[in-house]
C-alpha positions as CSV (number, residue, x, y, z in Angstrom):
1,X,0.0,0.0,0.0
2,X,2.5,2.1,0.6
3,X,4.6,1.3,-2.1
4,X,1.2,2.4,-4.4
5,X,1.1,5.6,-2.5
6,X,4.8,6.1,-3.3
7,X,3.9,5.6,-7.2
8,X,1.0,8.0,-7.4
9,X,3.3,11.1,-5.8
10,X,6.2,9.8,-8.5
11,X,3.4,10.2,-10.8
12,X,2.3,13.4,-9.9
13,X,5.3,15.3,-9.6
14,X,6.5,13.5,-13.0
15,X,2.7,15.0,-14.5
16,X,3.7,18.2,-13.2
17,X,7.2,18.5,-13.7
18,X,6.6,17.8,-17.5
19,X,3.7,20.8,-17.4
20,X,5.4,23.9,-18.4
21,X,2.9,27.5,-19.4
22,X,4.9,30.0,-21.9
23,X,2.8,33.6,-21.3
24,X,1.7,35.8,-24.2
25,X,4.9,37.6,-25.7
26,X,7.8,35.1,-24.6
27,X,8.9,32.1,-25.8
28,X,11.0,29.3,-23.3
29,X,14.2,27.9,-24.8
30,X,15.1,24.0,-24.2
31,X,17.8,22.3,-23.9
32,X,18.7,18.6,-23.3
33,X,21.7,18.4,-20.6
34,X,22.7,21.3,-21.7
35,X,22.2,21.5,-25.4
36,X,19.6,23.0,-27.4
37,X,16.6,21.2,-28.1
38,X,13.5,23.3,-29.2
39,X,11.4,26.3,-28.7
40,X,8.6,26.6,-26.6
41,X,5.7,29.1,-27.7
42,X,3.2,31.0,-25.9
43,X,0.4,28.4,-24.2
44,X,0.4,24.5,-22.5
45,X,3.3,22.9,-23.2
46,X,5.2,19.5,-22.2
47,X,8.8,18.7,-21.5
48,X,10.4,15.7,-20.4
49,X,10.7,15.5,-16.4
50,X,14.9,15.4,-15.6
51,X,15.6,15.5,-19.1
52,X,14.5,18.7,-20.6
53,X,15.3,22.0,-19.2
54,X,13.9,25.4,-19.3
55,X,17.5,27.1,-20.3
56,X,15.9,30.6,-21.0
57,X,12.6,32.5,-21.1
58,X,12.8,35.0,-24.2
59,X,10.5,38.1,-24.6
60,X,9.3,38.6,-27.9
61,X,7.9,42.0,-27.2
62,X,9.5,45.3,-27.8
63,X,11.7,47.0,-24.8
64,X,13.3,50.3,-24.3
65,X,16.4,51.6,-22.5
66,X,17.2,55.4,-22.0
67,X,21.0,56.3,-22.5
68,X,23.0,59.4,-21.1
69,X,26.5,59.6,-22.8
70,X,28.9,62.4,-23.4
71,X,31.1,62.6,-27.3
72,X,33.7,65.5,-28.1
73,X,33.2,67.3,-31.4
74,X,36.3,67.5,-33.9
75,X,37.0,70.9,-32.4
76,X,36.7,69.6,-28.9
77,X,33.6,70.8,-27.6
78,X,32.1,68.3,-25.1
79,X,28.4,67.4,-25.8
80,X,26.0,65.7,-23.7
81,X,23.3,62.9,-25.5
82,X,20.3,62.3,-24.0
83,X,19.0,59.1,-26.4
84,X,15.8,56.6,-26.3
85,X,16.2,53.2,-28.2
86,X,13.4,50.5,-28.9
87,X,14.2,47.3,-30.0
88,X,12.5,44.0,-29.7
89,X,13.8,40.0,-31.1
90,X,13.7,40.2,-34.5
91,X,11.0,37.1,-35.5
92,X,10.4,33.7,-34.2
93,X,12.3,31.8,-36.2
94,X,14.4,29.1,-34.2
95,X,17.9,30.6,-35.8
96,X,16.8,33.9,-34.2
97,X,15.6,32.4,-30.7
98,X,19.3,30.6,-30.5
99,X,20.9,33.7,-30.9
100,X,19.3,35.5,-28.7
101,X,19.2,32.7,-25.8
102,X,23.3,32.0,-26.5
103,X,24.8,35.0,-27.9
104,X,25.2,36.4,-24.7
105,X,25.9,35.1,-21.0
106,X,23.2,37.0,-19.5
107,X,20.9,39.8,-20.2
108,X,22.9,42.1,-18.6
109,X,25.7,41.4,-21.2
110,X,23.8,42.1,-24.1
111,X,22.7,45.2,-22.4
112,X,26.2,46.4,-22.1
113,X,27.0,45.5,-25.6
114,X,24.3,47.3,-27.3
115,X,24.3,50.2,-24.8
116,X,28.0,50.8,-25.7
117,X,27.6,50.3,-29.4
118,X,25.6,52.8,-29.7
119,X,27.5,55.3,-28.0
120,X,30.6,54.3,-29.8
121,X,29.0,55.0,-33.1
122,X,27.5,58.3,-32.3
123,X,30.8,59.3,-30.5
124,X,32.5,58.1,-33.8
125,X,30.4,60.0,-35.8
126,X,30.5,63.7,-34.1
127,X,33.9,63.3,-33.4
128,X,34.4,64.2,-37.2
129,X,31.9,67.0,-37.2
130,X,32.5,70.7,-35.4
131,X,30.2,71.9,-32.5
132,X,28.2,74.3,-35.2
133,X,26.9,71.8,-37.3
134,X,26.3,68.8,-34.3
135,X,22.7,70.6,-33.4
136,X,21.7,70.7,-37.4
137,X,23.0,67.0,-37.7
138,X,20.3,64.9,-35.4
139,X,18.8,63.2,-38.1
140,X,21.7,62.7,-40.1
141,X,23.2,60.9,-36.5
142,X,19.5,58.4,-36.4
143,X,20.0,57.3,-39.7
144,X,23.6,56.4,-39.7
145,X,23.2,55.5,-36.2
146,X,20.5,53.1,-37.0
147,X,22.1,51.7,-39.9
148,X,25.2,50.7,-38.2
149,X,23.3,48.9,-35.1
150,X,21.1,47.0,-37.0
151,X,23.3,45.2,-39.0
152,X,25.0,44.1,-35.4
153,X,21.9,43.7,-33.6
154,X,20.7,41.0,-36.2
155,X,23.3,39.1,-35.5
156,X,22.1,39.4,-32.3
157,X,19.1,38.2,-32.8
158,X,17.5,41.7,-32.3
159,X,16.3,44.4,-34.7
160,X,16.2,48.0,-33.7
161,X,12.5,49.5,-33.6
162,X,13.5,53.0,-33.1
163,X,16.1,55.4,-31.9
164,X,14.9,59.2,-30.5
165,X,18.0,61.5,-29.3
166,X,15.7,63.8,-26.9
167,X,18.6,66.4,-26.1
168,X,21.9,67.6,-27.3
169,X,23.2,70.0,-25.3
170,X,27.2,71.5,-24.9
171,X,28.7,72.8,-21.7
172,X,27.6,75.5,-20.1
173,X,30.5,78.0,-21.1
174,X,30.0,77.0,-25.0
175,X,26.3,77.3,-24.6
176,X,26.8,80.4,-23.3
177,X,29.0,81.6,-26.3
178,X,26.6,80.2,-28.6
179,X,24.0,82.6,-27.7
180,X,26.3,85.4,-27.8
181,X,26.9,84.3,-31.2
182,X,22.9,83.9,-32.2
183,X,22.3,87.5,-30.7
184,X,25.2,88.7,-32.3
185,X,24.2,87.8,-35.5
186,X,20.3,88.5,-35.1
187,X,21.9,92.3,-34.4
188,X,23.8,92.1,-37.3
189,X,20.7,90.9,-39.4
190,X,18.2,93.5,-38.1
191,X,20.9,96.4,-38.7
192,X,21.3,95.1,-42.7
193,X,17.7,94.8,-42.5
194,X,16.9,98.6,-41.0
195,X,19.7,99.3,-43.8
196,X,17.9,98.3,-46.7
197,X,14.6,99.7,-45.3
198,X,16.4,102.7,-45.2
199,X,18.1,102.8,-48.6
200,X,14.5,101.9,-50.3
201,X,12.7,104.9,-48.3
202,X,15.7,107.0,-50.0
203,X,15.8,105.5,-53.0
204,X,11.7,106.0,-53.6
205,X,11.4,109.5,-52.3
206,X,14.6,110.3,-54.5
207,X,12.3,109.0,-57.2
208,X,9.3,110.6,-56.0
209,X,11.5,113.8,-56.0
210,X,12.6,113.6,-59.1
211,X,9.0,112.7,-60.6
212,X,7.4,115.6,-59.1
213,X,10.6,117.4,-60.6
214,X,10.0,116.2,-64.2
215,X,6.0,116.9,-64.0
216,X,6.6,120.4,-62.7
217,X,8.9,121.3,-65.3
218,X,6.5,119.5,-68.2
219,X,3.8,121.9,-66.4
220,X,5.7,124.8,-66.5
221,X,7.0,124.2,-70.1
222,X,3.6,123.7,-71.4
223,X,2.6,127.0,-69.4
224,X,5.2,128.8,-71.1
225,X,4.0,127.7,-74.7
226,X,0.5,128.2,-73.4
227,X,2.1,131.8,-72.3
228,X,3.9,132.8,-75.5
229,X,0.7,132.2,-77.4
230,X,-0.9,134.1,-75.6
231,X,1.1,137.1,-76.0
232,X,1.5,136.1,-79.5
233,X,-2.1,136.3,-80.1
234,X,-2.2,139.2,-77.8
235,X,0.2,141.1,-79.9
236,X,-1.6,140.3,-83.4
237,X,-4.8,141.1,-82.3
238,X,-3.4,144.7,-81.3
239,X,-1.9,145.1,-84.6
240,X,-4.7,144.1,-86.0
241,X,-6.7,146.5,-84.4
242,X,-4.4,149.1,-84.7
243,X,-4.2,148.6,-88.5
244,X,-7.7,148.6,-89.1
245,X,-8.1,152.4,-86.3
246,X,-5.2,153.6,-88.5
247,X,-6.9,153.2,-91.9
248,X,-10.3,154.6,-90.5
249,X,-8.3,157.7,-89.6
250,X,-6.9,158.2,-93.1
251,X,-10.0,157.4,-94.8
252,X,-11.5,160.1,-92.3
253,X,-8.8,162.5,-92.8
254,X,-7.2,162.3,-89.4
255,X,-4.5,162.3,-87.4
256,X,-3.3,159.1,-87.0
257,X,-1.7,159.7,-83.5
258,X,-4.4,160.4,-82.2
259,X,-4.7,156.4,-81.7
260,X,-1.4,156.6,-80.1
261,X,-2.8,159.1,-77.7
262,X,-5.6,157.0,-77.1
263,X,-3.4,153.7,-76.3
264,X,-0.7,155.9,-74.2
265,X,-4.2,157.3,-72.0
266,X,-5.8,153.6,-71.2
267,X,-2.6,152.5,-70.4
268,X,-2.2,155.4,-67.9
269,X,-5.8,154.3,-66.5
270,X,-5.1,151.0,-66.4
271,X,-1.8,151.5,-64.3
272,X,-4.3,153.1,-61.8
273,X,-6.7,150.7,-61.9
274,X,-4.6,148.0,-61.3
275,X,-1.6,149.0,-59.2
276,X,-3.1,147.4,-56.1
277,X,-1.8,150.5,-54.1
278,X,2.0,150.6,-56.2
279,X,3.0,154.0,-57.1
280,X,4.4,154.3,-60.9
281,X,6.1,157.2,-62.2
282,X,4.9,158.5,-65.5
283,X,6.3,161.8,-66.8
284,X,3.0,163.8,-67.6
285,X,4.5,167.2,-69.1
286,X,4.1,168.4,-72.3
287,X,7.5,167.2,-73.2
288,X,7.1,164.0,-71.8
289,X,4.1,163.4,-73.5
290,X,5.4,164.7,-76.7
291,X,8.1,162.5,-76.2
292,X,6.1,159.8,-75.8
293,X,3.8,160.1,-78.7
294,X,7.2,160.0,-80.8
295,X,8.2,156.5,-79.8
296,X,4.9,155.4,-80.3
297,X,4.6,156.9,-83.7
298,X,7.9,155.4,-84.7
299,X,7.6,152.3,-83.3
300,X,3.9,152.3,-85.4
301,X,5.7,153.3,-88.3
302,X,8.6,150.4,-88.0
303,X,5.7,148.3,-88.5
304,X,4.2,150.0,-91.2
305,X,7.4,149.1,-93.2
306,X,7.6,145.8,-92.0
């Protein structure tokens, strides 16, 4: 009875020993004293009591690590990465599970590896760039960063999911200088700028000068013609007039100065009614007149013979 008793516990611990439950998103790696036997997936599975193994459970599922690092620019300018990477196990195939479960000693290892990798690549990379362009080159650093790791990380096993470098920052003394340098040439920019605002305010009231220049003068030369007409007409019509007194006093037998003396009076009234208050000087003697009357005549008479 006892020795039945001692059967059914054999039998049960054997039953349950040989139970084994893989979770959603791993997978268990086997091995036979020591050697690799199979992959377990998700769900119920069985293994051999004292014979198989459960050398590894592997998650299939992606993971990510945060990274802090420092890397010196080609001009030696120390600057401080701040980086996110995501990777996960690249597929299910058996090949991949073995690398994964016996690349590495532990996970820790392959921690270490992949964390320094990707600092020596990044510190490789901006060590043959200057501090100026560093902050223009973040995605130029993902893609060759990415490149580079997963080609080693498949050999892992892994594949790379994504890469993020959150911050990029230099010391504090170059950061300082680097500001000094933005404002500098932000003060530079707005003075150029305010320079050229400047030069085109000249430059189109110059031109608006000039074009008020040109129409005034266009103006003024067509009120000149307009002018010189004017008088030209002006003058004809006199001698028009003149001619035409000139022969009514001959055909009336009279003195033709007498139209003289008429124009030299109505100029004197004029003068007066026009001066606005002026005073004008006319000699009014006898002589003066007579005078007068003899520069008209002969003036009158140079047109006559003309």
């Amino acid at each position: 009875m006892a020795f039945l008793v001692i059967i059914v516990l054999l039998l049960l611990i054997t039953g349950a020993l040989s139970l084994v439950i893989v979770n959603q998103g791993t997978v268990a790696v086997v091995t036979v004293f020591g050697k690799y036997q199979r992959v377990m997936t998700p769900g119920l599975n069985f293994k051999i009591p004292f014979v198989e193994f459960i050398f590894r459970r592997i998650s299939i599922q992606s993971r990510s690590i945060e990274l802090e690092f420092q890397a010196i620019t080609a001009d030696q300018a120390n600057v401080n990465f701040k980086a996110m990477l995501v990777y996960a196990v690249m597929n299910q195939e058996e090949e991949t599970i073995k690398n994964v479960a016996f690349k590495f000693m532990d996970e820790r290892s392959f921690m270490q590896a992949l964390i320094r990798t990707i600092e020596g690549t990044i510190r490789a990379l901006v060590a043959t760039k200057k501090q100026a362009e560093v902050l223009g080159l973040r995605s130029e650093i993902v893609v060759q960063v990415k490149e580079h790791i997963d080609n080693t990380l498949e050999t892992w096993g892994y594949h790379l999911i994504d890469l993020q470098l959150n911050d990029i920052a230099f010391d504090e003394a170059i950061m300082r200088s680097m500001a000094q340098i933005v404002a500098s040439n932000n003060l530079k920019a707005a003075a150029e700028n305010e320079g050229q605002a400047l030069l085109i305010t000249k430059t189109k009231g110059a031109e608006a000068d000039g074009n008020a220049i040109r129409i005034a003068a266009e103006a003024e030369k067509v009120a000149a013609q307009l002018r010189g007409q004017g008088v030209a007409l002006f003058r004809e019509e006199v001698a028009k007039g003149m001619a035409e007194s000139a022969k009514v006093m001959k055909d009336n037998q009279l003195d033709a100065s007498l139209i003289l003396f008429s124009m030299w009076t109505e100029a004197v009234k004029h003068f007066a009614e026009q001066g606005q208050g002026n005073v004008i000087f006319l000699d009014g003697s006898t002589e003066g007149m007579e005078k007068t009357m003899k520069q008209l005549m002969g003036i009158q008479q140079m047109k006559e013979m003309k």
